[in-house]
C-alpha positions as YAML, in Angstrom:
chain: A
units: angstrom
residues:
- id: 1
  name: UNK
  ca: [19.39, 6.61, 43.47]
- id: 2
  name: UNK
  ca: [15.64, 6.40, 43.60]
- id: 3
  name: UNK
  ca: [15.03, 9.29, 41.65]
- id: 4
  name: UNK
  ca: [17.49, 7.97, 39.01]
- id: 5
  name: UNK
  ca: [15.10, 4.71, 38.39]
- id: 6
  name: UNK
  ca: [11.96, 6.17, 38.61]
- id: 7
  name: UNK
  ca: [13.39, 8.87, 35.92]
- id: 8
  name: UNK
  ca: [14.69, 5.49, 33.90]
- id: 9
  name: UNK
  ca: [11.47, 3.90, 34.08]
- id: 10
  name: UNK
  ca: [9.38, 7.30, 32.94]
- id: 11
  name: UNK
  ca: [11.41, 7.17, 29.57]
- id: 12
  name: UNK
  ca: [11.06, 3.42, 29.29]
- id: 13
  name: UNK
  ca: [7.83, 3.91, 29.62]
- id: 14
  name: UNK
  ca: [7.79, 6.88, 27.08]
- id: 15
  name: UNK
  ca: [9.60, 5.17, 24.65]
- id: 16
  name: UNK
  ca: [7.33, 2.00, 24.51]
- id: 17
  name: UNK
  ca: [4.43, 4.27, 24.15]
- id: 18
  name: UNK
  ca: [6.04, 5.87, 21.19]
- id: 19
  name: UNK
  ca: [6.69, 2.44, 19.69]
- id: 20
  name: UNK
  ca: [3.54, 0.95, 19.69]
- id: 21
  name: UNK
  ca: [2.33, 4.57, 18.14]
- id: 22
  name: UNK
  ca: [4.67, 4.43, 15.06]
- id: 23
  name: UNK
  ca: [3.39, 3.83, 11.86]
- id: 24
  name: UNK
  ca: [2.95, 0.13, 10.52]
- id: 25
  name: UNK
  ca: [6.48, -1.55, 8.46]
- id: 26
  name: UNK
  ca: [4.24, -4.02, 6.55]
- id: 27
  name: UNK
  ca: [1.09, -4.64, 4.85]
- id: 28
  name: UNK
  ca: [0.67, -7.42, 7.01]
- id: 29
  name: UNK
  ca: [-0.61, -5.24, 9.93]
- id: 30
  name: UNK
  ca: [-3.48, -4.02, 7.73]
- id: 31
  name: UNK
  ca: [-2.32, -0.49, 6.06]
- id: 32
  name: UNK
  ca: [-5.71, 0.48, 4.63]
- id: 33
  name: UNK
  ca: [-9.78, 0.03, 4.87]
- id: 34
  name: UNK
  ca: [-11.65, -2.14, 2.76]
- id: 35
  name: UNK
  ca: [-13.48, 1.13, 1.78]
- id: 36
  name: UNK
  ca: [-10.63, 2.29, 0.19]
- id: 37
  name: UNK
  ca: [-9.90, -0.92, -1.85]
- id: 38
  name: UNK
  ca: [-13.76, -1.11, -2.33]
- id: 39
  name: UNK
  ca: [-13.03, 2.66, -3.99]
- id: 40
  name: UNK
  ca: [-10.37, 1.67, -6.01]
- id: 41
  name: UNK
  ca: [-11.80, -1.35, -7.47]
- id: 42
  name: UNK
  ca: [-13.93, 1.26, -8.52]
- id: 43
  name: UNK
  ca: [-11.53, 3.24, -10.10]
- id: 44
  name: UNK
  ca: [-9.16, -0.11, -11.28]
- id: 45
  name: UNK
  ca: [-12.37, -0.85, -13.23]
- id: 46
  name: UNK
  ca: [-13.04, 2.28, -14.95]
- id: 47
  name: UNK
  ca: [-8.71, 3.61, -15.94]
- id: 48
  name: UNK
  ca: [-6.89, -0.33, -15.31]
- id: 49
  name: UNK
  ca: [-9.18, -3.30, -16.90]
- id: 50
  name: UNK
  ca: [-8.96, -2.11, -19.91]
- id: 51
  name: UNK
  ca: [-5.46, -2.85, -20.32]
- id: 52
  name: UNK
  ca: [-4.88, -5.38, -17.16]
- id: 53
  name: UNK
  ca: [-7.86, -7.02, -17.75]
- id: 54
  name: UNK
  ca: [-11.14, -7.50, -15.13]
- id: 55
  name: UNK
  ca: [-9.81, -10.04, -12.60]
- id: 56
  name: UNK
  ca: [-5.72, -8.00, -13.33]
- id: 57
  name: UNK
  ca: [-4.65, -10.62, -15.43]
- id: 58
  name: UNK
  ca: [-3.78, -9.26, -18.69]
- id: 59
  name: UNK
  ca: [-3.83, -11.06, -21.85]
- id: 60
  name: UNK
  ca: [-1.63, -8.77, -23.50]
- id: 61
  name: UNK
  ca: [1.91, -9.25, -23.07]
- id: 62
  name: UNK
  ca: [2.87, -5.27, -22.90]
- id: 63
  name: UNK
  ca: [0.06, -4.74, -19.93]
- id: 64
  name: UNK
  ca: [1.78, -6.89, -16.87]
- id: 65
  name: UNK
  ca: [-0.76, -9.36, -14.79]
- id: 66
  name: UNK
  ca: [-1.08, -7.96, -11.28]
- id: 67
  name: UNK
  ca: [-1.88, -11.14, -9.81]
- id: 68
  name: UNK
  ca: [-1.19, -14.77, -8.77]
- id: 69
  name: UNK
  ca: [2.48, -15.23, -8.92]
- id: 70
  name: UNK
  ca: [3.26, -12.30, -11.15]
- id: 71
  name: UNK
  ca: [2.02, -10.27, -8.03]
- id: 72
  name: UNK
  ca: [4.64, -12.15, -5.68]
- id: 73
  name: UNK
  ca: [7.06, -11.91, -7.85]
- id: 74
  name: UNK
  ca: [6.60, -7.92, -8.81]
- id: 75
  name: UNK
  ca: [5.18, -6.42, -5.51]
- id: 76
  name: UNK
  ca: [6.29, -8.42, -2.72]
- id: 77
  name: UNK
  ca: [9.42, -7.04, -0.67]
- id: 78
  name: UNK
  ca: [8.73, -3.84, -2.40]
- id: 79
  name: UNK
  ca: [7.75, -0.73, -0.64]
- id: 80
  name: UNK
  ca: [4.52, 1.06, -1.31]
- id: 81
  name: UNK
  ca: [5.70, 4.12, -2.73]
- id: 82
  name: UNK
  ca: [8.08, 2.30, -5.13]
- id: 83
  name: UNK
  ca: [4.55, 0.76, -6.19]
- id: 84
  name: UNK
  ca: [2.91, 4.17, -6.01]
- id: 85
  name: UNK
  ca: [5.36, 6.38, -8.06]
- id: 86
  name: UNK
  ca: [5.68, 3.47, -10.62]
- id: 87
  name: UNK
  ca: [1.98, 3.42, -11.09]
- id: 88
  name: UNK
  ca: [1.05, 7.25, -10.78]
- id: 89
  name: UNK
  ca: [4.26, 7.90, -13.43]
- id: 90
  name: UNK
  ca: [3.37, 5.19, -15.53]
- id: 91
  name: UNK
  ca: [-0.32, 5.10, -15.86]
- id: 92
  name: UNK
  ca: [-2.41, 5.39, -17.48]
- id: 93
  name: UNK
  ca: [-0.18, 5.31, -20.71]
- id: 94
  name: UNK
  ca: [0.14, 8.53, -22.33]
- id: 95
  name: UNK
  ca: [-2.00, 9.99, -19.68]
- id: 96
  name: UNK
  ca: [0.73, 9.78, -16.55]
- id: 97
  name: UNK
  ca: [-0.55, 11.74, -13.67]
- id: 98
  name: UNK
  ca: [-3.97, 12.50, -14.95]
- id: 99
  name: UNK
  ca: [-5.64, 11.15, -11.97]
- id: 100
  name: UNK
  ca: [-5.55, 12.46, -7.96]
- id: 101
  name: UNK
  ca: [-2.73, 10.80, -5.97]
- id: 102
  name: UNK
  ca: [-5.50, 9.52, -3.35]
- id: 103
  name: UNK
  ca: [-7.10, 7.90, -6.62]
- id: 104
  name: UNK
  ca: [-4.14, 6.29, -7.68]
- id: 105
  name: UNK
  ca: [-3.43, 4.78, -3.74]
- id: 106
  name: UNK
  ca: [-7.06, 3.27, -4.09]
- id: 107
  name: UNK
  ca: [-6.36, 1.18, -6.82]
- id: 108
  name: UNK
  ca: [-3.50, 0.00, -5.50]
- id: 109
  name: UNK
  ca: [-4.87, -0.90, -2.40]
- id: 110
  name: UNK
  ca: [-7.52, -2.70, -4.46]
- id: 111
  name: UNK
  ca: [-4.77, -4.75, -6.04]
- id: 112
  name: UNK
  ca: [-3.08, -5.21, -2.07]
- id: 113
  name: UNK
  ca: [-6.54, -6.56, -1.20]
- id: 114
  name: UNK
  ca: [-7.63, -8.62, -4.70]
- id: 115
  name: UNK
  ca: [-4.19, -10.81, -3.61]
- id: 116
  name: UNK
  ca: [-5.44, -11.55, -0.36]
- id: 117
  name: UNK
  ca: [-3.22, -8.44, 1.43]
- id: 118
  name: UNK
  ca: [-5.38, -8.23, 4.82]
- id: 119
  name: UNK
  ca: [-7.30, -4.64, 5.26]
- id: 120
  name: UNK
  ca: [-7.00, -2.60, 8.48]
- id: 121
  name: UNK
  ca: [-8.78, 0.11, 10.44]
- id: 122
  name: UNK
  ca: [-6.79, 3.40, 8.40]
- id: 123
  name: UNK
  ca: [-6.80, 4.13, 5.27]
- id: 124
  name: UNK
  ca: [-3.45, 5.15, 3.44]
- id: 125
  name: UNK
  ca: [-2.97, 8.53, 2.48]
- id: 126
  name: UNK
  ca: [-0.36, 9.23, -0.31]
- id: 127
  name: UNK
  ca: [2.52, 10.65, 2.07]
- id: 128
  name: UNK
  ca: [5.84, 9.30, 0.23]
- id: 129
  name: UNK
  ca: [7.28, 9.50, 3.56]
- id: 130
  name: UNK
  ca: [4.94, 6.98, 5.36]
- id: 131
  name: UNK
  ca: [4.76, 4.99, 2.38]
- id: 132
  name: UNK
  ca: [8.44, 4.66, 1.93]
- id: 133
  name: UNK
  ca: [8.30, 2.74, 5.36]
- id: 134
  name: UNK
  ca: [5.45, 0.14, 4.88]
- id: 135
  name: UNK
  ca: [6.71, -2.85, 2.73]
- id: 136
  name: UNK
  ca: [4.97, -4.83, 0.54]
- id: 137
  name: UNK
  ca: [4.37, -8.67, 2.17]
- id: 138
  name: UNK
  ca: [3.31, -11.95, 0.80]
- id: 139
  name: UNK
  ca: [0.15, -12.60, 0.87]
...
């Protein structure tokens, strides 16, 4: 009987250590480094602004704002690799795919952080599989 609850409280044990090891389910635990958004600011400025304009509020009606409320509307409750493949298939136009994965992550985490998306202590690395898991919260 003893040996049956010590043996219970070993894999209780176990199984909270592998919970608090699992991967974040929300951008409000802090998914990536301000480095990284610092990076793709970088990048936002010299492939995005163009188009999306400097502060990612377009004036033109064919480049969507990536702000304010059309960011709430457009980003929240979504998961970051819906975000990810629709920018990385999608941009820039006629030149889909012409930059690294890990480029295209750091400007969206640069758009995460310009709407007030808290940073964290990791940065994201462009695994569909993680990033299928971490959604997209309000701000």
């Amino acid at each position: 009987m003893r040996s049956a609850a010590v043996c219970l409280a070993v894999l209780w044990s176990a199984g909270l250590g592998h919970a608090q090891s699992s991967p974040p389910t929300s951008t409000a635990a802090g998914v990536f480094t301000e480095e990284q958004a610092k990076r793709g600011a970088a990048a936002y400025d010299a492939n995005c602004a163009t188009c999306h304009g400097p502060e990612l509020r377009s004036a033109d009606r064919e480049a969507p704002r990536l702000s304010d409320k059309a960011f709430t509307f457009s980003w929240v409750g979504k998961t970051i690799a819906e975000k990810f493949e629709l920018i990385r298939s999608t941009m820039p136009p006629k030149q889909e795919k012409s930059l690294d994965d890990q480029v295209y992550l750091d400007i969206l985490t640069y758009i995460l952080s310009f709407n007030k998306i808290p940073s964290g202590k990791q940065p994201l690395k462009p695994d569909l599989k993680i990033l299928e898991k971490i959604e997209i919260a309000a701000p």
